[in-house]
C-alpha positions as CSV (number, residue, x, y, z in Angstrom):
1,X,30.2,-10.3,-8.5
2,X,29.2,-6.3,-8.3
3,X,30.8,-4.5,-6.1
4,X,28.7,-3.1,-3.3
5,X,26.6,-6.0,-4.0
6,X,24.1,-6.1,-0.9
7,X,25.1,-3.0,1.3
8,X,28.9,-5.1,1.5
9,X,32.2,-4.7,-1.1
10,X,33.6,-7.6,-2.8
11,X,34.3,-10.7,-1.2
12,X,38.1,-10.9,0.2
13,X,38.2,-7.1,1.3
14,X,39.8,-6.7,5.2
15,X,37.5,-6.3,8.0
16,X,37.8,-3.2,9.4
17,X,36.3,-3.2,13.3
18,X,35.6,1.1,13.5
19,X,33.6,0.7,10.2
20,X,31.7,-2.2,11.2
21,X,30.7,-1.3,14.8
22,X,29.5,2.1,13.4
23,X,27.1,0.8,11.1
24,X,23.6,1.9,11.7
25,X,22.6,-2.1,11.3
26,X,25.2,-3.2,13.8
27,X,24.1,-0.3,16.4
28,X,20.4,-1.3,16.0
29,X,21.5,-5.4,17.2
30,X,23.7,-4.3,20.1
31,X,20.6,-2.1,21.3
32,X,18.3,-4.8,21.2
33,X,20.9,-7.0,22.2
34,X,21.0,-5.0,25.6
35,X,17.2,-4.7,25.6
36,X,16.6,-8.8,25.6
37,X,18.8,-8.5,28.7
38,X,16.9,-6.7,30.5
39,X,13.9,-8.1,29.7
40,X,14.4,-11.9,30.7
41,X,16.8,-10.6,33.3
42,X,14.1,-8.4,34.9
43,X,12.1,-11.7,34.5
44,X,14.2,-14.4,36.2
45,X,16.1,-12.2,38.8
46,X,13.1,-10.6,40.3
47,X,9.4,-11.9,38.3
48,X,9.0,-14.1,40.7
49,X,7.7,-13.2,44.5
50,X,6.1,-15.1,47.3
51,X,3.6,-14.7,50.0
52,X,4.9,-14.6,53.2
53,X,2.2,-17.6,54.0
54,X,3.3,-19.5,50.7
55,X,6.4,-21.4,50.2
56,X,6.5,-21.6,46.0
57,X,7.2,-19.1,44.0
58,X,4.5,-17.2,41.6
59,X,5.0,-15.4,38.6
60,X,4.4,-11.8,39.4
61,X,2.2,-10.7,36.5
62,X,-0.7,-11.6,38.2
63,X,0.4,-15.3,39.4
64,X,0.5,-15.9,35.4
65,X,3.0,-18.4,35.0
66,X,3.0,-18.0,31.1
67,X,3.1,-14.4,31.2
68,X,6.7,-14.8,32.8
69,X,7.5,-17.9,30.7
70,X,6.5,-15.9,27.4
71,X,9.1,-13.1,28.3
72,X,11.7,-15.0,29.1
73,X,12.0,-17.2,26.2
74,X,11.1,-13.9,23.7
75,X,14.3,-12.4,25.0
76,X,16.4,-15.6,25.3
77,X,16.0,-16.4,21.9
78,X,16.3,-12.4,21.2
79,X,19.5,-13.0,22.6
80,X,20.7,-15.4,21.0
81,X,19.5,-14.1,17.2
82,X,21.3,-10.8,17.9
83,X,24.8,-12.8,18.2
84,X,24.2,-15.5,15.1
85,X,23.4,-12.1,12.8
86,X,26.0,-9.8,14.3
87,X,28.7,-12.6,13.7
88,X,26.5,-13.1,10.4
89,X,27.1,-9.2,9.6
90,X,30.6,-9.8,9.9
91,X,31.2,-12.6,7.7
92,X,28.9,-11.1,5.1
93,X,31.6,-9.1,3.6
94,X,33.5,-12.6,2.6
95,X,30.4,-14.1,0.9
96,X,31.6,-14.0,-2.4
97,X,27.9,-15.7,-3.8
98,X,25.5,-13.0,-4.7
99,X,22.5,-15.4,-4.0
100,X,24.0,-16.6,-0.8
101,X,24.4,-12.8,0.2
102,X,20.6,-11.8,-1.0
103,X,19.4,-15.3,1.1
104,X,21.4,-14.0,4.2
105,X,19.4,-10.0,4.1
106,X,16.1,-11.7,3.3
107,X,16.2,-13.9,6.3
108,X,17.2,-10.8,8.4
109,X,14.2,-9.3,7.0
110,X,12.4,-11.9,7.8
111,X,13.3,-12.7,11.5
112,X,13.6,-8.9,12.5
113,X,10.2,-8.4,11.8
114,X,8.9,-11.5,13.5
115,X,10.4,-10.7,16.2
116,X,9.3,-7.0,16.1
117,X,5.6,-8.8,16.7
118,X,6.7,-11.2,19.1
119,X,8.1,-8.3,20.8
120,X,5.1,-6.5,20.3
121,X,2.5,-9.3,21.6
122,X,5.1,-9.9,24.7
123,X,4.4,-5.7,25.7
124,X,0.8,-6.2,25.2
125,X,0.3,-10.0,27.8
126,X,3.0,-8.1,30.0
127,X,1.1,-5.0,30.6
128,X,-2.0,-6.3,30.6
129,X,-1.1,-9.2,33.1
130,X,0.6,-6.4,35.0
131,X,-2.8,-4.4,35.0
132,X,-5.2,-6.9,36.4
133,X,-2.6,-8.1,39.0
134,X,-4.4,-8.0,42.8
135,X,-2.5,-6.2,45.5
136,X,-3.2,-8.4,48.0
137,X,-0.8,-11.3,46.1
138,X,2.2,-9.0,46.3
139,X,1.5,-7.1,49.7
140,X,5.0,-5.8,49.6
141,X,4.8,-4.8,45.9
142,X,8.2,-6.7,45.9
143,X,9.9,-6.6,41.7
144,X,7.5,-4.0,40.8
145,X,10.2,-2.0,39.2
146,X,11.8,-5.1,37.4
147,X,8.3,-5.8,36.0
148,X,7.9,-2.0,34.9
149,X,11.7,-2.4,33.1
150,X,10.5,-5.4,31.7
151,X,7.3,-3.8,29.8
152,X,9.0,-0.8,29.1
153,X,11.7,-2.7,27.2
154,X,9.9,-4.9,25.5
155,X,8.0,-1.9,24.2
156,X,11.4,-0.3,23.2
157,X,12.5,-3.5,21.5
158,X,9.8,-3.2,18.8
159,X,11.6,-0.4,17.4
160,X,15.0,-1.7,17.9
161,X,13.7,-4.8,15.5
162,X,11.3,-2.9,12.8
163,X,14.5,-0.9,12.7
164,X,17.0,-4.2,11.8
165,X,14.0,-5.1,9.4
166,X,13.9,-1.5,7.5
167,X,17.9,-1.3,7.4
168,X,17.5,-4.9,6.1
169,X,15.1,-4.4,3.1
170,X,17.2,-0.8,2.2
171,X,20.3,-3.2,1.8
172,X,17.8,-5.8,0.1
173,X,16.6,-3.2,-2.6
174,X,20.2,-1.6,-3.1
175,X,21.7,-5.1,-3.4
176,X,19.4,-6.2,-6.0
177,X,20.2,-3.4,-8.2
178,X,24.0,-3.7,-8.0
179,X,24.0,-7.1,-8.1
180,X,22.2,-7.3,-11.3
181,X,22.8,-3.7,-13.1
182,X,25.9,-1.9,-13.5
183,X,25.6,1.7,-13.4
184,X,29.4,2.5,-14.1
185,X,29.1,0.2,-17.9
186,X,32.1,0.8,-20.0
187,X,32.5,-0.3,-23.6
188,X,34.8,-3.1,-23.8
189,X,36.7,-2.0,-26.6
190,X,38.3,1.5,-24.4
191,X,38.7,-1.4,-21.5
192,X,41.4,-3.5,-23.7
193,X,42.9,-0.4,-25.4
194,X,42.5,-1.7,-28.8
195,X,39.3,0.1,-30.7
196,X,37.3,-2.8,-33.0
197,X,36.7,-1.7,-36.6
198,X,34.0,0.6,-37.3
199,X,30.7,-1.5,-37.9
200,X,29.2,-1.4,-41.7
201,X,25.9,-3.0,-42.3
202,X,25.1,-5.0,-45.8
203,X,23.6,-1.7,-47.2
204,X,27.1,-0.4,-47.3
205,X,28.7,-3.6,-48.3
206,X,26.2,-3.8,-51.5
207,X,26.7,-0.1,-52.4
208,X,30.7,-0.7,-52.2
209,X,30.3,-3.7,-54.0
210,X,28.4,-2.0,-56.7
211,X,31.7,0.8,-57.2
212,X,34.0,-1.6,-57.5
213,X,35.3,-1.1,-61.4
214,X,36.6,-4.3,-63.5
215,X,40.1,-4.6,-64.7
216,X,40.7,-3.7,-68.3
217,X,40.5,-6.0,-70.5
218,X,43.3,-7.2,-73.5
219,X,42.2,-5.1,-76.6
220,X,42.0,-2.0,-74.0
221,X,45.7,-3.1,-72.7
222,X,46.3,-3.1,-77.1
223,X,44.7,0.2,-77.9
224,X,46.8,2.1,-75.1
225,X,50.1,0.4,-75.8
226,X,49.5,1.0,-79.5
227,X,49.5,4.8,-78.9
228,X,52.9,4.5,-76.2
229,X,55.9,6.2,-78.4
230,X,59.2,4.8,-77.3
231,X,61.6,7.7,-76.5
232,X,65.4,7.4,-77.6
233,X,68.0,8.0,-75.2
Protein backbone atom coordinates (compact mmCIF):
# COMPACT_ATOMS: atom_id res chain seq x y z
CA UNK A 1 0.00 0.00 0.00
CA UNK A 2 0.97 3.94 -0.80
CA UNK A 3 1.91 5.75 1.76
CA UNK A 4 -0.44 8.49 2.69
CA UNK A 5 -2.97 6.44 1.22
CA UNK A 6 -6.44 8.11 2.30
CA UNK A 7 -5.33 11.25 4.35
CA UNK A 8 -3.49 8.29 6.91
CA UNK A 9 0.41 6.71 6.66
CA UNK A 10 1.06 3.10 6.35
CA UNK A 11 -0.60 0.68 8.37
CA UNK A 12 1.51 -0.35 11.63
CA UNK A 13 2.68 3.41 12.27
CA UNK A 14 2.23 4.48 16.32
CA UNK A 15 -0.68 6.53 17.29
CA UNK A 16 0.26 9.60 18.32
CA UNK A 17 -2.74 11.32 20.66
CA UNK A 18 -1.42 15.42 19.99
CA UNK A 19 -1.53 14.71 16.15
CA UNK A 20 -4.75 13.01 16.16
CA UNK A 21 -6.83 15.29 18.48
CA UNK A 22 -5.52 18.33 16.37
CA UNK A 23 -6.84 17.17 13.21
CA UNK A 24 -9.30 19.48 11.63
CA UNK A 25 -11.67 16.12 11.05
CA UNK A 26 -11.37 15.07 14.67
CA UNK A 27 -12.13 18.84 15.89
CA UNK A 28 -15.21 19.03 13.59
CA UNK A 29 -16.83 15.39 15.53
CA UNK A 30 -16.03 16.65 19.07
CA UNK A 31 -17.96 19.92 18.09
CA UNK A 32 -20.81 18.25 16.85
CA UNK A 33 -20.31 15.78 19.44
CA UNK A 34 -21.03 18.60 22.03
CA UNK A 35 -23.70 20.14 19.89
CA UNK A 36 -26.02 16.68 19.91
CA UNK A 37 -25.72 17.22 23.58
CA UNK A 38 -27.24 20.00 23.88
CA UNK A 39 -29.66 19.49 21.61
CA UNK A 40 -31.48 16.27 23.05
CA UNK A 41 -30.42 17.48 26.44
CA UNK A 42 -32.23 20.84 25.97
CA UNK A 43 -35.01 18.41 24.78
CA UNK A 44 -35.44 15.84 27.58
CA UNK A 45 -34.24 18.03 30.63
CA UNK A 46 -36.54 20.95 29.95
CA UNK A 47 -38.92 20.28 26.38
CA UNK A 48 -41.43 19.23 28.29
CA UNK A 49 -43.78 21.71 30.50
CA UNK A 50 -47.17 21.35 32.09
CA UNK A 51 -50.24 23.46 32.84
CA UNK A 52 -50.77 24.14 36.19
CA UNK A 53 -54.43 22.60 35.55
CA UNK A 54 -52.93 19.50 33.66
CA UNK A 55 -51.16 16.67 35.21
CA UNK A 56 -49.15 15.05 31.84
CA UNK A 57 -46.62 16.46 30.40
CA UNK A 58 -46.57 18.19 26.74
CA UNK A 59 -43.98 18.69 24.35
CA UNK A 60 -43.15 22.34 24.38
CA UNK A 61 -42.98 23.09 20.68
CA UNK A 62 -46.39 23.75 20.42
CA UNK A 63 -47.78 20.51 22.39
CA UNK A 64 -46.04 18.67 19.31
CA UNK A 65 -45.08 15.48 20.56
CA UNK A 66 -43.01 14.55 17.39
CA UNK A 67 -41.35 17.80 17.17
CA UNK A 68 -39.64 16.84 20.62
CA UNK A 69 -39.41 13.11 19.56
CA UNK A 70 -37.66 14.16 16.18
CA UNK A 71 -34.89 16.08 18.13
CA UNK A 72 -34.14 13.78 20.44
CA UNK A 73 -33.52 10.85 18.43
CA UNK A 74 -31.52 13.23 15.63
CA UNK A 75 -29.06 14.00 18.35
CA UNK A 76 -29.04 10.56 20.12
CA UNK A 77 -28.11 8.87 17.13
CA UNK A 78 -25.74 12.17 16.37
CA UNK A 79 -24.28 11.01 19.48
CA UNK A 80 -23.69 7.99 19.03
CA UNK A 81 -22.15 8.25 15.15
CA UNK A 82 -19.67 10.90 16.42
CA UNK A 83 -18.07 8.13 18.90
CA UNK A 84 -18.20 4.85 16.30
CA UNK A 85 -16.22 7.38 13.67
CA UNK A 86 -13.93 9.10 16.14
CA UNK A 87 -12.85 5.53 17.41
CA UNK A 88 -13.13 4.80 13.55
CA UNK A 89 -10.58 7.77 12.90
CA UNK A 90 -8.32 6.17 15.20
CA UNK A 91 -8.13 2.85 13.99
CA UNK A 92 -7.91 4.07 10.42
CA UNK A 93 -4.25 4.45 10.58
CA UNK A 94 -3.88 0.44 11.10
CA UNK A 95 -6.09 -0.45 8.11
CA UNK A 96 -3.53 -1.82 6.05
CA UNK A 97 -6.41 -2.56 2.91
CA UNK A 98 -6.59 0.32 0.60
CA UNK A 99 -10.26 -0.66 -0.29
CA UNK A 100 -11.17 -1.15 3.32
CA UNK A 101 -9.73 2.43 3.99
CA UNK A 102 -11.52 4.10 0.78
CA UNK A 103 -15.02 2.05 2.13
CA UNK A 104 -14.38 3.58 5.61
CA UNK A 105 -14.13 7.74 4.08
CA UNK A 106 -16.95 7.06 1.71
CA UNK A 107 -19.33 5.99 4.37
CA UNK A 108 -18.20 9.11 6.34
CA UNK A 109 -19.12 10.99 3.38
CA UNK A 110 -21.98 9.53 3.26
CA UNK A 111 -23.47 9.76 6.82
CA UNK A 112 -22.00 13.31 7.45
CA UNK A 113 -24.05 14.63 4.91
CA UNK A 114 -27.15 12.85 5.82
CA UNK A 115 -27.00 13.91 8.85
CA UNK A 116 -26.19 17.52 7.81
CA UNK A 117 -30.03 17.38 6.31
CA UNK A 118 -31.43 15.64 9.12
CA UNK A 119 -29.87 18.29 11.00
CA UNK A 120 -31.13 20.74 8.74
CA UNK A 121 -34.90 19.48 8.57
CA UNK A 122 -34.74 19.08 12.62
CA UNK A 123 -33.85 23.40 12.69
CA UNK A 124 -36.60 23.91 10.26
CA UNK A 125 -39.89 21.54 12.45
CA UNK A 126 -38.14 23.10 15.60
CA UNK A 127 -38.46 26.64 14.71
CA UNK A 128 -41.39 26.47 13.04
CA UNK A 129 -43.16 24.39 15.83
CA UNK A 130 -41.56 26.92 18.15
CA UNK A 131 -43.24 29.81 15.98
CA UNK A 132 -46.83 28.88 16.01
CA UNK A 133 -46.62 27.80 19.74
CA UNK A 134 -49.74 29.63 21.76
CA UNK A 135 -48.89 31.51 24.91
CA UNK A 136 -51.58 30.55 26.76
CA UNK A 137 -50.12 26.61 26.85
CA UNK A 138 -46.98 27.79 28.51
CA UNK A 139 -48.21 30.82 30.74
CA UNK A 140 -44.97 30.75 32.52
CA UNK A 141 -42.95 30.54 29.28
CA UNK A 142 -41.23 27.76 31.42
CA UNK A 143 -37.88 25.93 28.93
CA UNK A 144 -38.10 28.78 26.61
CA UNK A 145 -34.32 29.16 26.68
CA UNK A 146 -33.62 25.31 26.36
CA UNK A 147 -35.96 25.38 23.28
CA UNK A 148 -33.96 28.52 21.82
CA UNK A 149 -30.47 26.31 22.65
CA UNK A 150 -32.00 23.58 21.04
CA UNK A 151 -32.81 25.50 17.51
CA UNK A 152 -29.89 27.38 17.65
CA UNK A 153 -27.74 24.16 17.80
CA UNK A 154 -29.27 22.27 15.61
CA UNK A 155 -28.73 25.15 13.17
CA UNK A 156 -25.03 25.09 14.14
CA UNK A 157 -24.75 21.31 13.72
CA UNK A 158 -25.32 21.63 9.94
CA UNK A 159 -22.05 23.15 9.62
CA UNK A 160 -20.34 20.99 12.02
CA UNK A 161 -21.61 17.89 9.63
CA UNK A 162 -21.22 19.55 5.88
CA UNK A 163 -17.87 20.17 7.44
CA UNK A 164 -17.05 16.17 8.45
CA UNK A 165 -18.53 15.54 4.84
CA UNK A 166 -16.04 18.19 2.88
CA UNK A 167 -12.96 17.06 5.13
CA UNK A 168 -14.20 13.50 4.12
CA UNK A 169 -14.36 13.77 0.27
CA UNK A 170 -10.74 16.03 0.37
CA UNK A 171 -9.29 12.80 2.11
CA UNK A 172 -11.50 10.74 -0.56
CA UNK A 173 -10.00 12.56 -3.62
CA UNK A 174 -6.26 12.67 -2.11
CA UNK A 175 -6.55 8.94 -1.18
CA UNK A 176 -7.51 7.85 -4.53
CA UNK A 177 -4.63 9.45 -6.14
CA UNK A 178 -2.05 7.98 -3.73
CA UNK A 179 -3.38 4.96 -3.53
CA UNK A 180 -3.31 4.31 -7.13
CA UNK A 181 -0.44 6.78 -8.62
CA UNK A 182 2.87 7.24 -7.31
CA UNK A 183 4.24 10.57 -7.65
CA UNK A 184 7.80 9.79 -6.19
CA UNK A 185 8.38 6.69 -9.24
CA UNK A 186 11.95 5.50 -9.30
CA UNK A 187 13.42 3.29 -11.88
CA UNK A 188 13.99 0.00 -10.48
CA UNK A 189 17.38 -0.55 -11.77
CA UNK A 190 18.99 2.72 -9.43
CA UNK A 191 16.66 1.00 -6.55
CA UNK A 192 18.81 -2.52 -6.59
CA UNK A 193 22.18 -0.72 -7.41
CA UNK A 194 22.87 -2.83 -10.28
CA UNK A 195 22.22 -0.90 -13.81
CA UNK A 196 20.50 -3.50 -16.54
CA UNK A 197 22.28 -3.47 -19.94
CA UNK A 198 21.60 -0.82 -22.25
CA UNK A 199 18.45 -1.82 -24.47
CA UNK A 200 19.26 -2.46 -28.42
CA UNK A 201 16.32 -3.06 -30.69
CA UNK A 202 16.46 -5.65 -33.77
CA UNK A 203 17.52 -2.70 -36.12
CA UNK A 204 20.72 -2.70 -34.27
CA UNK A 205 21.02 -6.40 -33.86
CA UNK A 206 20.61 -6.84 -37.94
CA UNK A 207 23.10 -3.94 -38.70
CA UNK A 208 25.73 -5.73 -36.15
CA UNK A 209 24.95 -8.90 -37.63
CA UNK A 210 25.55 -7.59 -41.09
CA UNK A 211 29.57 -6.29 -39.83
CA UNK A 212 30.37 -9.32 -38.56
CA UNK A 213 33.46 -10.53 -41.03
CA UNK A 214 33.96 -14.50 -41.72
CA UNK A 215 37.02 -16.22 -40.64
CA UNK A 216 39.70 -16.77 -43.26
CA UNK A 217 39.59 -19.46 -45.05
CA UNK A 218 42.58 -22.45 -45.79
CA UNK A 219 44.15 -21.24 -49.11
CA UNK A 220 44.16 -17.52 -47.42
CA UNK A 221 45.79 -19.22 -44.10
CA UNK A 222 48.42 -20.91 -47.34
CA UNK A 223 49.06 -17.77 -49.17
CA UNK A 224 50.09 -15.80 -45.87
CA UNK A 225 52.19 -18.60 -44.37
CA UNK A 226 53.78 -19.09 -47.82
CA UNK A 227 55.23 -15.49 -47.67
CA UNK A 228 56.31 -15.94 -43.49
CA UNK A 229 60.37 -16.13 -43.70
CA UNK A 230 61.74 -18.03 -40.78
CA UNK A 231 64.54 -15.99 -39.04
CA UNK A 232 67.71 -17.83 -37.74
CA UNK A 233 68.79 -17.37 -34.37
Amino acid sequence: MEGGAYGAGKAGGAFDPQTFIRQPHTILRMVSWLFSIVVFGCIVNEGYVNRPDEVEEYCIFNRNQNACNYGITVGVLAFLLCLLYLALDVYFPQISSVKDRKKAVLSDIGISGFWAFLWFVSFCFLADQWRVSKRENNPLNEGADAARAAIAFSFFSVFTWVGQAFLAFQRYSIGADSALFSQDYTDPSQDSGMPYAPYTNEEDATDTMGTYQQPPTADDFDAETQGYQTQNY
